[in-house]
Every structure is written in structure tokens, then in C-alpha cells.
N, C-alpha and C positions, 0 to 999 in steps of 0.2 A: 626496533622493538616489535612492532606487529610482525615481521619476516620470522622473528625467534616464537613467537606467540603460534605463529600458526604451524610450525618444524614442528616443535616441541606438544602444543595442546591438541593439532590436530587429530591425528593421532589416536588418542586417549580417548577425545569426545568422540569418534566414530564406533569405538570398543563398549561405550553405553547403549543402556537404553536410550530412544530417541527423546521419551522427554524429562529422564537424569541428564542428558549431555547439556538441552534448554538451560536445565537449573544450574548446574554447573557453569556455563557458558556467563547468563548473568552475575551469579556470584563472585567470579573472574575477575568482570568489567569491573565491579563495585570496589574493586581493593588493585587492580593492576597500574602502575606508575606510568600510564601512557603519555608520552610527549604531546604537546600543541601538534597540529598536522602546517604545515607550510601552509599560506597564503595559496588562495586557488588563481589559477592562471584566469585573467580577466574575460577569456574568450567562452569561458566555459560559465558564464554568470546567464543567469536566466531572470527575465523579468516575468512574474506573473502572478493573478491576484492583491496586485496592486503592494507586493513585496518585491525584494532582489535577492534572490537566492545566487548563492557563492558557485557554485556548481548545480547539475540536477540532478544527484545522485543522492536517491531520498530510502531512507529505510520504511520499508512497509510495517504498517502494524500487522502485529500475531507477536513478533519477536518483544517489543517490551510493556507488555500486559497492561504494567500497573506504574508507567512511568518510573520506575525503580535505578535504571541504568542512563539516561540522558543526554549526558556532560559528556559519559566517557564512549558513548557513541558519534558525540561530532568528534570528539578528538580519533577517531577512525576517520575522517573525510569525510563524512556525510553531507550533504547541501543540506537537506532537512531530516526531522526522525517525529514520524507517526506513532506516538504509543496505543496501545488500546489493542482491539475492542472493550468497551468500559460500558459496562449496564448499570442502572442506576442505585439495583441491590447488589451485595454480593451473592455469588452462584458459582459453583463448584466445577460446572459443568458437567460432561458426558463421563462415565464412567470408564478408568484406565481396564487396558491399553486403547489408547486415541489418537495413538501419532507415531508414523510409522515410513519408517526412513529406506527407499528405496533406489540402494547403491547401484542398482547394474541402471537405471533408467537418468539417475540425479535426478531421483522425483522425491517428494513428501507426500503420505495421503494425512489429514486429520481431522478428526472430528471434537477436537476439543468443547467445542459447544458453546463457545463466549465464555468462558472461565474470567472468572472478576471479581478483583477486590471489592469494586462498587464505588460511587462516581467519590463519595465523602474521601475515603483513602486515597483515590489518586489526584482528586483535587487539592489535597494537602499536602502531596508530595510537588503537586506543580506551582502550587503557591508559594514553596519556600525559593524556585529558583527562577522567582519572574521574572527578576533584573537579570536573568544570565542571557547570555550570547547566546543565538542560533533558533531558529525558525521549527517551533515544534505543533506539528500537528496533532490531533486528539480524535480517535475514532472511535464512536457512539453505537450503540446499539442499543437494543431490548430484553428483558429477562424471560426464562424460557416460556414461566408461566403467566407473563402477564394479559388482563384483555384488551385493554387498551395501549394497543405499542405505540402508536405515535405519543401518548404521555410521556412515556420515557422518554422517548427523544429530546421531548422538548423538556422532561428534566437534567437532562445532561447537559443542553445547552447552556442551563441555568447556573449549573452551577460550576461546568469550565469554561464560558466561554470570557471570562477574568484571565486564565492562566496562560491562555493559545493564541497562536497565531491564524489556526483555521481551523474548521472543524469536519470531520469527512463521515457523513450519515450511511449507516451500514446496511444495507438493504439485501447485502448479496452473499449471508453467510449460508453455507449450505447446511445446515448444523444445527441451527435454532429450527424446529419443527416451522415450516408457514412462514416463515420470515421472507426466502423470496418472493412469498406470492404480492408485496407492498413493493414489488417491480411494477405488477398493472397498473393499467392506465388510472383507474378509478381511484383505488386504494394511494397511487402515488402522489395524485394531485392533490388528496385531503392531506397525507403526509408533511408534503412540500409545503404546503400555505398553511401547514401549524407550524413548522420550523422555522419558517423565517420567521413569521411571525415572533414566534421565541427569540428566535434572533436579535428581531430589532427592539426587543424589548430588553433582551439584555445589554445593548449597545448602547441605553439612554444613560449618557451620560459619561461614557466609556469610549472607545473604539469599536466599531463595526468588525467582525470577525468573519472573513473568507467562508462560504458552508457547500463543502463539496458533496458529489451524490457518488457511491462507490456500486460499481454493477458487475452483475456475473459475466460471464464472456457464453455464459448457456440459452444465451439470448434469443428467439428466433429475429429474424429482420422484423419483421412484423411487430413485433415486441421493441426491438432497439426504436423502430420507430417512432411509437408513442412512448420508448421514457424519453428520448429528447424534445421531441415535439414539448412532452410537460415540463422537463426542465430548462427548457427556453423562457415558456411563457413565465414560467418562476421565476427568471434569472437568475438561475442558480449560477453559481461563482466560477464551476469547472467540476469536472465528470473525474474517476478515476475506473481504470479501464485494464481490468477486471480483476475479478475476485478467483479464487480458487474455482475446478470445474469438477462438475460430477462425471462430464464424461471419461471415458477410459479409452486413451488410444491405446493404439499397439504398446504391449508395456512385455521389457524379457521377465521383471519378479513375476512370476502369471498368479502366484498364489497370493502374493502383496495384492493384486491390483483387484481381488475381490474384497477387500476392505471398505467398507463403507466410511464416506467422506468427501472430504474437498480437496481436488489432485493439485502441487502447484508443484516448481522446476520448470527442466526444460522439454518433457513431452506437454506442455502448457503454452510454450512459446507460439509455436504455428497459430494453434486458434485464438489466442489472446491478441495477437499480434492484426491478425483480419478482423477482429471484433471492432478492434482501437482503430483499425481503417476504415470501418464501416462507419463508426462513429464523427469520426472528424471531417468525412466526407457532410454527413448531417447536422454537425453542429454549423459547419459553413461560418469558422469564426465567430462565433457568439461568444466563448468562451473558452478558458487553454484544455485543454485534456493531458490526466497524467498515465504513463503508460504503464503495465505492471505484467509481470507473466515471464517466466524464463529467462530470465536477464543473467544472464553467467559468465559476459564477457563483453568488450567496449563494441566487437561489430555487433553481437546482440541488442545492446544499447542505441547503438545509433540507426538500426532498423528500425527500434520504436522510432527514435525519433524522425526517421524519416516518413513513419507511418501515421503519424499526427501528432507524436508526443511534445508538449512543451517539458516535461518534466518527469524522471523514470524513478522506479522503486522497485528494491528488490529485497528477496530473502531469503526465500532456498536455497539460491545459490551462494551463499554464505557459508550454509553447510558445508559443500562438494567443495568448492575453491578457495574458502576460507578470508578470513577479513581484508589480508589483502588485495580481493577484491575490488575493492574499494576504490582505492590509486591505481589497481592497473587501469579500469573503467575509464577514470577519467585521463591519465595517458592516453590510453588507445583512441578516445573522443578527439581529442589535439591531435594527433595523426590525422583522424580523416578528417578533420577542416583545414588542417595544412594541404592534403593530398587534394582534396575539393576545392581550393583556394578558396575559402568561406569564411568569414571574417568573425562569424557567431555561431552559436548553434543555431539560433532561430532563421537561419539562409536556412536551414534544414528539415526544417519543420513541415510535415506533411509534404513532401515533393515526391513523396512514392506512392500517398495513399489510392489515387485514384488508378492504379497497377498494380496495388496488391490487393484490392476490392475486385477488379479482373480476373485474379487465379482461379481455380478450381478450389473450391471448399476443404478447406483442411482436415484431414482424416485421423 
């Protein structure tokens, strides 16, 4: 089925505009008879956050907004699926054209702006399928205009942190005007100690919900520094490592790539990649790190995770290589712990970061 899905629809969705293919794409999943996916090979199970995920092959939120598609994303193989970015009104976001698909690099730029149903719709879509199968996460944000952003935050905890399994605070959209600037230190530690806060306020009486911190990869070191140094002292749950980047490497669309926005694919990989090394070098085990950035194939994969990742997400590369993705991913991860004689992934965890933190800075 997915092998025929991606012959037949790819195709088609590349012949769109990039975000008629999105809508279409969703539309798809909501009505396509996709089979159960096989039972995931036990070697590729990951513990973290005090969950077991089946594999670590996690869908990054941008892809399903508003919770809408869920079900028929684990039945693609997914180990986890991130919905969101979710603000706590609805907001339209950035005026079209905002997303913009570029074929000769396999890159995305876009500026959607947190586009959102708003927390009430997709907490109602997550409540109707509590009891379902599969470990979903929920990624929060702020509405463009509002003046206090960390209220939102801590209204969105409020009212998903019933439906999820964790929740991942968005700090590193490039899109919301000032939004990354509640990366600094100052702005993050009042952040930090509202949300759990919130957190643990909504866990009275409940389950405790995982609350991860998602960061740009436009970091300076100086900067990475004190956001972990604060999300230590937090405790925060685990890091997700990175978000889309304003920079522009060498890119062949040269006219695409003066688009304003947030670049992701794989001219994204390189510096995503050293960021997530940089980081797990600093976290120094406190907590897992999940990796993100150009992920378009299982050795891309298993670089993150040799670069600190306990757990990877992707999603442009969905676009370029299509769902199948998916299964090759975790295929090709069972090759190299076979070829590694490695008995888990977590034999592989971070055993490269402290040499690729070595290289020359990625251009």
C-alpha cells in the first residue's frame, strides 16, 4: 500500500503548490485504507522519558497542525507523532505564499507563522482518541499578538496536558515575530518555572506529562550554553534539537533561497547535526535529546544518533522520498547495529558527539 501511495500520489503532490500538496496530503491519510505496519523489530525500541517507544522514528510537528491525521500516521511506522504547533487562539497565520518547496536542494523554506486551529479544537480532537495506541506528542506555542507569551504556554498545558503523552514548548519558531528571543537566558528561566509549574499543576491527580524545550540550531555556543545550563536547573524532561534555521547555505534555487523564513531538509542536516553535538556534549546525561534536521535516510538517522540522539524526527524528507521513508529508516538502522554488532540503539548514542563537536563549523 504505502509503495503504491507514493508511485502513484507522488507525483501529483509535487505538481502542487507546496501548501495545496500539505492539504491534500492530509486529506489523503483521513480516508486512505492503510494496513497496521508490522510489529517493530525489538532492537530498534527506545526508552525515554520515562515511556517505550516501538522505534525512534518520530514525526516532527509543522506536518499535522491540528491533530487531524494521528492514527493513520502510526499506521505509516512512526514510533511517535508530534502534532502542533497549537496557540491557544486560533490564528491564520503569515499571509500565502508561505511555504515553498525547494526541489534541486530537498529543502523547504516557510514562514507559516503558527497557523492554528487553537488549543479548544485540537484538544477535542485529542480527547476523542485517548485510549488509542501510540505515544503522541503536542507542540505549544504563542499567538502572534499576544503580551504575555508564557500565559499561553501555560494555557496550553492546561488544557492538553489530559490528551498527551508529552508536551514540547516552542521557543524556536522563526515566524512568530520575538519568539526566539525567550531562548535567553533571563526570559527562559521565567518561562521554564511557569511551565512546569503548570505542569505540575495539571498532573494533580492525573499523570505527570514529559515537557520538552525545542531550540533553533541558530544558536551561538554562548547561547546553547545558558539554555541548557537553565534547562538543567528546571529539569526539564529533554531538549529537541533543532527547529528550522534562518541561515542560508549554499542553496542551487538561488531565487528560492531569498525567501524569508525557516530553512528545513537536508542543506539543514550539517548544522542541525553539530548543534545536537554540541548539546549532548552539555547536557552530559541529564536528559535524552531528540534530534531533528535533514533526516532523509537511516545513515542520516543513525548520524544523529550517534551524535547524541536518543530519539529522531523528521519531515521534509517526506516530501523528497515519500512515506516510505519511513521503513526504509528503520531497515537501514538494523543494518548498522548488525554491521556494529550493537545490541540497541542506545550502544549508539552519542559515541560520535565529542568528533563531530571537533569538525570545522558547518557552512
Amino acid at each position: 500500500m504505502i509503495p503504491l501511495f507514493d508511485r502513484l500520489a507522488a507525483p501529483l503532490l509535487r505538481m502542487l503548490d507546496p501548501e495545496q500538496a500539505h492539504a491534500l496530503a492530509l486529506h489523503a491519510l483521513k480516508r486512505a485504507p492503510l494496513p497496521r505496519p508490522a510489529p517493530d523489530d525489538a532492537k530498534l525500541a527506545v526508552a525515554a522519558f520515562g515511556m517505550r517507544f516501538p522505534n525512534p522514528v518520530g514525526l516532527a510537528a509543522g506536518f499535522d497542525k491540528n491533530a487531524e491525521v494521528i492514527d493513520a500516521l502510526f499506521r505509516l511506522g512512526f514510533g511517535f507523532v508530534e502534532a502542533g504547533g497549537v496557540t491557544p487562539q486560533p490564528q491564520p497565520g503569515n499571509p500565502r505564499p508561505r511555504l515553498f518547496r525547494l526541489d534541486a536542494d530537498q529543502a523547504v523554506i516557510n514562514r507559516l507563522g503558527l497557523n492554528s486551529e487553537g488549543v479548544e479544537a485540537v484538544a477535542a480532537r485529542l480527547a476523542e482518541r485517548r485510549d488509542a495506541a501510540g505515544i503522541v506528542g503536542i507542540n505549544i506555542g504563542a499567538n502572534k499578538d499576544t503580551v504575555d507569551r508564557a500565559a499561553d504556554y501555560v494555557a496550553c498545558i492546561a488544557a492538553l496536558s489530559p490528551h498527551v503523552g508529552f508536551l514540547t514548548v516552542n521557543v524556536s519558531s522563526p515566524n512568530t515575530p520575538g519568539l526566539r528571543n525567550l531562548q535567553q537566558a533571563a526570559a527562559l528561566d521565567d518561562l521554564l518555572a511557569r511551565v512546569i509549574d503548570a505542569r505540575e499543576r495539571a498532573a494533580e491527580g492525573a499523570a505527570r506529562r514529559p515537557l520538552l524545550l525545542k531550540i533553533a540550531p541558530d544558536l551561538t555556543l554562548g547561547d546553547l550554553d545558558d539554555v541548557v545550563g537553565v534547562a538543567r536547573r528546571h529539569r526539564i524532561d529533554g531538549m529537541i534539537v533543532g527547529n528550522t534555521t534562518v541561515s542560508r547555505p549554499k542553496l542551487r534555487e538561488t531565487a528560492k533561497a531569498t525567501e524569508q523564513g525557516g530553512l528545513s531538509g537536508r542543506p539543514l542536516f550539517a548544522l542541525s547535526t553539530r548543534m545536537l553535538a554540541e548539546t549532548y556534549v552539555r547536557v552530559e546525561g541529564a536528559f535524552p535529546l531528540v534530534g531533528a534536521g535533514g533526516i532523509d535516510s537511516g545513515a542520516a538517522a543513525f548520524a544523529k544518533i550517534k551524535a547524541g540522539a536518543d530519539l529522531l524526527q523528521l519531515y521534509s524528507g517526506l516530501i523528497f522520498r515519500g512515506i516510505g521513508l519511513v521503513g526504509s529508516i528503520k531497515r537501514e538502522l538494523l543494518d548498522f547495529l548488525r554491521v556494529g554488532r550493537m545490541e540497541q540503539l542506545a550502544d549508539a548514542v552519542g559515541r560520535d558527539a565529542a568528533a563531530v563537536t571537533a569538525e570545522p563549523w558547518p557552512t
